[in-house]
N, C-alpha and C positions, 0 to 999 in steps of 0.2 A: 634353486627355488622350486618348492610344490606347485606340480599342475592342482589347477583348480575348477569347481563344476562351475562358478560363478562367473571364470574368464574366459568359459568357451561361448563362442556367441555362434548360433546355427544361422547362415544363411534365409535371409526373407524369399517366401516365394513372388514372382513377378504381379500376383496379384493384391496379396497384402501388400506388396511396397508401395504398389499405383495408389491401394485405400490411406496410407501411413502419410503420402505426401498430400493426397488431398485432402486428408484431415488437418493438418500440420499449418496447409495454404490458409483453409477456414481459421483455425485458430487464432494466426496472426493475424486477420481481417479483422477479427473479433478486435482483439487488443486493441491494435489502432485504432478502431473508433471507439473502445472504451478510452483511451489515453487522450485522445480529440475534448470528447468532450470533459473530460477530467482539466485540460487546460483550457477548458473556455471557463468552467468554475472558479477560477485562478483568483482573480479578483473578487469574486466570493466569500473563497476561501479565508484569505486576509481579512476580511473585515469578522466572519465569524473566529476565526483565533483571536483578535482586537476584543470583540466584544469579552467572548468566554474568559480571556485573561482580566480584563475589568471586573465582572464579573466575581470571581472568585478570591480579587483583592478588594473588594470593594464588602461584598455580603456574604463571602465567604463559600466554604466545599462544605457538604454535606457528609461527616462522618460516620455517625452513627445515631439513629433515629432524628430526633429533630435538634441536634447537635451539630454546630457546623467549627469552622476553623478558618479565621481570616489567612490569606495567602501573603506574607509581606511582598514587596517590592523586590527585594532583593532575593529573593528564593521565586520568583517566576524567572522560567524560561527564556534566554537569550532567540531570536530568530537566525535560524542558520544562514547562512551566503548562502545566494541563489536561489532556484523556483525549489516549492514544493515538490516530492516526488512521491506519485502516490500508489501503492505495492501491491499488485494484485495476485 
């Protein structure tokens, strides 16, 4: 197999590695509290998917200009098992 430029990987110097992890530390601090409060929205959440799906079987999706399209029953969305997960 060909050596490659993209499989050589150069040695971090010791102070870029110290900035890499405490960037890395921050990062994840981040997350978790965006992920915190993304499941305190939880129960939020479900009532606006409830609504929005009423909603568009009810008065329908707006397709094009003031054109809309009722959504039957059976062509909306089943709700998956288990919590939302939501992808940042």
């Amino acid at each position: 197999m060909a050596k490659r430029v993209q499989d050589l990987k150069p040695a971090r110097k010791a102070d870029a590695q110290a900035w890499f992890k405490e960037n890395v530390a921050e990062q994840k601090k981040r997350y978790a509290a965006i992920v915190k409060e993304m499941d305190e929205l939880e129960n939020d959440r479900e009532k606006w998917y409830a609504e929005f799906l009423r909603i568009v079987s009810t008065r329908g999706w707006n397709v094009n200009g003031d054109q809309r399209v009722v959504v039957p029953a059976s062509k909306l969305p089943k709700k998956p098992k288990g919590r939302s997960k939501v992808v940042f």
